[in-house]
N, C-alpha and C positions, 0 to 999 in steps of 0.2 A: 513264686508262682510260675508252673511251668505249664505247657500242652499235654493234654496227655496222650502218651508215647506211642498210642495210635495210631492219632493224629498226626504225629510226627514224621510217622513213618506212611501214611497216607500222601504226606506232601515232596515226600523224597520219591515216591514213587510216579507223583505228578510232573517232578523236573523232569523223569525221563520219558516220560508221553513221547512217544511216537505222532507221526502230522496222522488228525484225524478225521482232518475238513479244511478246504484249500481255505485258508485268512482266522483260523481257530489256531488260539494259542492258552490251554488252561493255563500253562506256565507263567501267566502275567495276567491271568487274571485276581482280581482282589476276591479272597474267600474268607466270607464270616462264620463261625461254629460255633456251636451252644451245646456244651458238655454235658449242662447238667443244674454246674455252679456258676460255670464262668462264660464268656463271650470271648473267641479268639479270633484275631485279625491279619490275615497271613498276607502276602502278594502284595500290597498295597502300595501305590504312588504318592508319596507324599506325605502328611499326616493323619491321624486318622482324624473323622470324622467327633464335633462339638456334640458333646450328650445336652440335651434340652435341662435336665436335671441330675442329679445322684452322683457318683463318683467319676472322676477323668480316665482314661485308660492310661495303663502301666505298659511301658516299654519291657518288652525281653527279645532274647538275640534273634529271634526268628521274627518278630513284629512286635501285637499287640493284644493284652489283655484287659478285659471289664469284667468284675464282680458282678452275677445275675446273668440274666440273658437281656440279649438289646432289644430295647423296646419295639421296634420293627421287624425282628427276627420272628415269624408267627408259623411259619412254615419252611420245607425245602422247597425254595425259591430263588429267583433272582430278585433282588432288593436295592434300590439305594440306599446310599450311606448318606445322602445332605449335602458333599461334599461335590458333587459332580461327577462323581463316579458311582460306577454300581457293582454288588457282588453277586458271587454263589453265596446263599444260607443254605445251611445245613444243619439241623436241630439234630443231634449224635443218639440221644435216646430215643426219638423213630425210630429207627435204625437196628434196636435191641443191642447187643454185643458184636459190633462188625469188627471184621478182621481189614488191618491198614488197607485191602486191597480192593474188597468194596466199598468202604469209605470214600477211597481215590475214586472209582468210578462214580460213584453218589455225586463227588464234588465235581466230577470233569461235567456229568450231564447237567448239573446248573449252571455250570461255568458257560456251557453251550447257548444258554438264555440269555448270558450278560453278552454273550457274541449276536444273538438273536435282535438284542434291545440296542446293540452298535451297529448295526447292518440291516437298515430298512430294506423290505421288500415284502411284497404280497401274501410270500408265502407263508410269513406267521401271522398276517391278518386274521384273528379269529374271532369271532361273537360265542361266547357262553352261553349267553340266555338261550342260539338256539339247539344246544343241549339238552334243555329245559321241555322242549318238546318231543323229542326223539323216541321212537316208538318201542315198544317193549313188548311187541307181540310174538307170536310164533312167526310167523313166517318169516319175519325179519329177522330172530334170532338163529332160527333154524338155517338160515342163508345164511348170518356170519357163521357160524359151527363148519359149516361145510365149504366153508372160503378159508376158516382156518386151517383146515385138512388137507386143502391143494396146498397152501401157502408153506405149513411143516415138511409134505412130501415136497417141495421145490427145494427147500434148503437144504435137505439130508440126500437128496436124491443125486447120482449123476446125472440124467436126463432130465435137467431141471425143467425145460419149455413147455415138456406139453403139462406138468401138473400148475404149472405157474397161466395157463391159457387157460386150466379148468378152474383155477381161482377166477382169473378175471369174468370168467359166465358167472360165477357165483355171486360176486361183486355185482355183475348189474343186473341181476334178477334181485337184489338187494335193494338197489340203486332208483330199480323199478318202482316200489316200495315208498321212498322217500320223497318230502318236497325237495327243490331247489336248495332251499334253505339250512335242510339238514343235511345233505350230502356236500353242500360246501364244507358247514362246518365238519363233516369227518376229515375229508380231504385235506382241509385246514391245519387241523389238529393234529393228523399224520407229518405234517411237513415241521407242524411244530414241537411237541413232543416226541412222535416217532422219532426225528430225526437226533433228538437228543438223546433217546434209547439206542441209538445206533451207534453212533461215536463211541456213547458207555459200555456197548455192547464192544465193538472194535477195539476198544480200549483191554478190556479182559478176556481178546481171542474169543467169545464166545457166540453164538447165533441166541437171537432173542427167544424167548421159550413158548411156545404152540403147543396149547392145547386143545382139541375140538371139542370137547367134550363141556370143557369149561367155559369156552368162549360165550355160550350164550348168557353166561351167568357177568357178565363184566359190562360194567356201561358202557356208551359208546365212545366215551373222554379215555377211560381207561384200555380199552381195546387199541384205540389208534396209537396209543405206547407202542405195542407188539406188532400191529399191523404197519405201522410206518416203516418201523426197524425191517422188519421183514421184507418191505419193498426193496428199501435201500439197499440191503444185503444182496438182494436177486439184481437187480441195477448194477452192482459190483462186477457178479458173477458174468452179465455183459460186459460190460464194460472196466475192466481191470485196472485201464489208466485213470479213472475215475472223471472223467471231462461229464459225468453228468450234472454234478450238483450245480453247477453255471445253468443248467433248466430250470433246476428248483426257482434259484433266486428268481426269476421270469415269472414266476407262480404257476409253473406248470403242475400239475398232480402225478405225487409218485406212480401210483396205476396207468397214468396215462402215459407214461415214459418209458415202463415197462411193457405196455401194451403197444408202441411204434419199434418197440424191439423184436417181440416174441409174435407176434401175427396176432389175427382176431382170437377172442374168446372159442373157447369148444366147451359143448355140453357133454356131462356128465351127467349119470345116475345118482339121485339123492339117497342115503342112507337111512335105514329106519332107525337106527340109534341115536344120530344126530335130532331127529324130529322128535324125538322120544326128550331129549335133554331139551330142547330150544320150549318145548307143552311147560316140563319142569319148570324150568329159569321165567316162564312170563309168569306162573303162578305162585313161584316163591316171591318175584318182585312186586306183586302186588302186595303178597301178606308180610313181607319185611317194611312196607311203607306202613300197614295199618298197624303194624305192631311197632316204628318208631312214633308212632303220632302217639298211641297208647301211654309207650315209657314215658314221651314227653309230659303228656296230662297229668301222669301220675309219681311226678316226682316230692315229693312230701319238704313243705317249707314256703313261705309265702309266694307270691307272685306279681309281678310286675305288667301292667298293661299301658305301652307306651304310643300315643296315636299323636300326628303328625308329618309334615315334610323332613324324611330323612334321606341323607344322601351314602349310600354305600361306598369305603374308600378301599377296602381288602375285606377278602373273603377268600376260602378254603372250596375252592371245587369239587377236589377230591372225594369233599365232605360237604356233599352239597344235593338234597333232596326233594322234591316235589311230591306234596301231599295228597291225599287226595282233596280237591277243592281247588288246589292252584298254591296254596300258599307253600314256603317254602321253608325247610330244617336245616339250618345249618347247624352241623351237630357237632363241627368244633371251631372255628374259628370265625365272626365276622367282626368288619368296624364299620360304624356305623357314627353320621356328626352331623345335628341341624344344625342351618343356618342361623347367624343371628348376632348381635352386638357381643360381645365378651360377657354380659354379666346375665344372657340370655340362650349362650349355646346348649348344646346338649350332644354328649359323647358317648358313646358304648361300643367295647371291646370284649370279645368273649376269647376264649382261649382253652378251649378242650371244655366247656360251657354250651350247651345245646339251647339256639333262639331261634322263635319262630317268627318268620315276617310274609307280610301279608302287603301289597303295593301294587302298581301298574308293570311295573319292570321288574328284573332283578337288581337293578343300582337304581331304582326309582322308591324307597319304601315309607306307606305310611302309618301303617300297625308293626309294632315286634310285642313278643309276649316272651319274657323270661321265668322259668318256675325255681323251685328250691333254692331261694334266697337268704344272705344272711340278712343282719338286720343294721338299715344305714347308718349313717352318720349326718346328722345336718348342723351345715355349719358355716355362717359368713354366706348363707343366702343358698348354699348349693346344700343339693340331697346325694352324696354320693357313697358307695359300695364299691372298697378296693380290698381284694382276694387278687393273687396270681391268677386265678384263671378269669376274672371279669373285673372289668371297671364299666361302671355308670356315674356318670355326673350332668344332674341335672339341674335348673331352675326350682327352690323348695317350693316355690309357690306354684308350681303347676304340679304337684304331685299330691294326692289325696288319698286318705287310709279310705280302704273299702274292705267284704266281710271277706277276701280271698287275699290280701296283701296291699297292695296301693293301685292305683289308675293314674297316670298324667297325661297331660295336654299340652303338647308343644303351641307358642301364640301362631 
């Protein structure tokens, strides 16, 4: 049982990393990857990490292997192992067919999160939920579209200042736009993501990729990817020796770092194509919302109605949706555990399994509704449904056949 040779050659590519942020070392970081068949444990201090159940990992010369994918492993993430350490995961079939060299990058910018999760500072402070709010209108999109436009002309350009000063007008006629709330969390988001899009980027000589056109079409989680990188990179372009990222840690915001550089914002004229895609992209996201709430309804196979205090412990942001009404899609990964003695909890894991939750928060929920079910098993008191992509286990005596599949009732 070997890695495969991708892989392999992903991690030889990792030793010779280049420094890509003052105290970032992917070379020692522990990285977990999930092939497909197997779980591979590379970098690690020590031994690996106790499986709760199922088979022990198998030593090979490069580390460690587990049959399956590890039960934790639900995403590209930074993850614990249990053991008091944490990895890069890296789930390989995401990814499609990578060549060893975006693999390595893939693994260097998780790697950047386990650096993120060892180096407390403000600047990865971020709140999800208030993504959850963040507007999808035109004007707001039509302002990222044409923030992305300075921000491409700044990288490719020699005269990078003055297109980098019409981003930052564009930015706060943006900014204008938003509460408090949601303009932290981009800024947020930027210093956490972005910045790991940067290293990945540095890492493969490349500048992160700008498009205006597209930009309206991207949430505002997925955008601060591009727009982080993008800062960093122009920060660079100032500052060569790189003495900026000791501001970051301070939780300064990348825009703002670049904007005591490059002097105040300057206005520019808005484009009518950009206005034209920003009209597009709010009227596609509406009708991609009513058409995943649709496919949800209409998945054929019984249905689960489970109401209750649950507590959200992982979820898939990536893949993470707001309905019309408030309730929420996650359309492939959540985990979900009430409270309660051992012989009264209740657990649910989806995994590429779309469930709809409805609650006060987003890690607060008291409705999920699961559709196209198989059919349980009840046994030794519990009602449970294990598939690779979902487990539920719950108390059989709070779950009741009804004419659409079952209903239960956490106590």
């Amino acid at each position: 049982m070997q890695p495969p040779a991708t892989l392999s050659a992903a991690l030889a590519l990792i030793a010779q990393a280049p420094d890509l942020w003052p105290g970032f070392c992917p070379q020692r970081t522990p990285l977990l990857t999930f092939d497909g068949t197997h779980t591979w444990l590379h970098q690690l201090t020590g031994p690996p990490p106790d499986p709760l159940a199922g088979p022990d990992w198998t030593a090979h010369p490069d580390g460690w292997g587990w049959p399956g994918r590890w039960p934790d492993l639900n995403a590209n993430t930074a993850l614990p192992l249990g053991n008091g350490q944490w990895a890069a995961g890296v789930l390989l079939p995401s990814l499609g067919e990578p060549d060893a060299r975006t693999l390595a990058a893939t693994l260097i910018h998780e790697a950047f999160h386990v650096y993120q999760h060892a180096t407390p500072s403000v600047a990865w402070e971020v709140s999800e939920l208030d993504a959850l709010t963040y507007p999808a209108c035109t004007p707001v999109l039509h302002a990222r579209a044409e923030e992305t436009r300075c921000l491409r002309r700044a990288l490719h350009e020699t005269d990078w200042i003055t297109p980098a000063r019409q981003a930052l007008f564009w930015r706060g006629q943006r900014h204008a736009l938003l509460t408090d709330t949601q303009r932290t969390f981009e800024t947020r988001m930027e210093t956490r993501e972005g910045l790991a899009t940067y290293v990945e980027t540095r890492f493969l000589q490349q500048l992160p990729a700008l498009a205006a056109a597209a930009a309206p079409g991207l949430g505002p989680r997925r955008w601060a990817y591009v727009s982080g990188a993008a800062l960093a990179h122009l920060l660079d372009r100032h500052d060569p020796q790189r003495r900026w990222p000791q501001a970051v840690l301070t939780g300064q915001p990348l825009a703002g770092l670049l904007l005591e550089r490059t002097g105040p914002p300057l206005p520019v004229a808005p484009h009518a194509d950009l206005h034209a895609a920003a009209q597009g992209a709010a009227a596609t996201h509406a009708a991609q919302l009513q058409a995943r709430l649709e496919t949800f309804q209409a998945q054929p196979g019984p249905r689960l109605h489970l109401s209750g205090a649950l507590r959200v412990c992982g979820f898939d942001p990536m893949n993470l949706h707001v309905l019309p009404g408030g309730d929420l899609l996650h359309a492939r990964h959540v985990q979900l555990r009430g409270a309660g003695p051992d012989d009264l909890h209740a657990e649910l894991t989806t995994f590429g399994h779309p469930a709809r939750t409805g609650g006060p928060t987003l890690s607060h929920v008291q409705e999920v509704t699961l559709r196209g079910l198989p059919h349980p098993t009840v046994q030794g008191g519990r009602w449970q449904i294990r598939t690779p992509g979902l487990t539920v286990d719950l108390p059989a005596d709070t779950v009741h056949p009804d004419a659409d599949g079952w209903t239960a009732r956490l106590p």
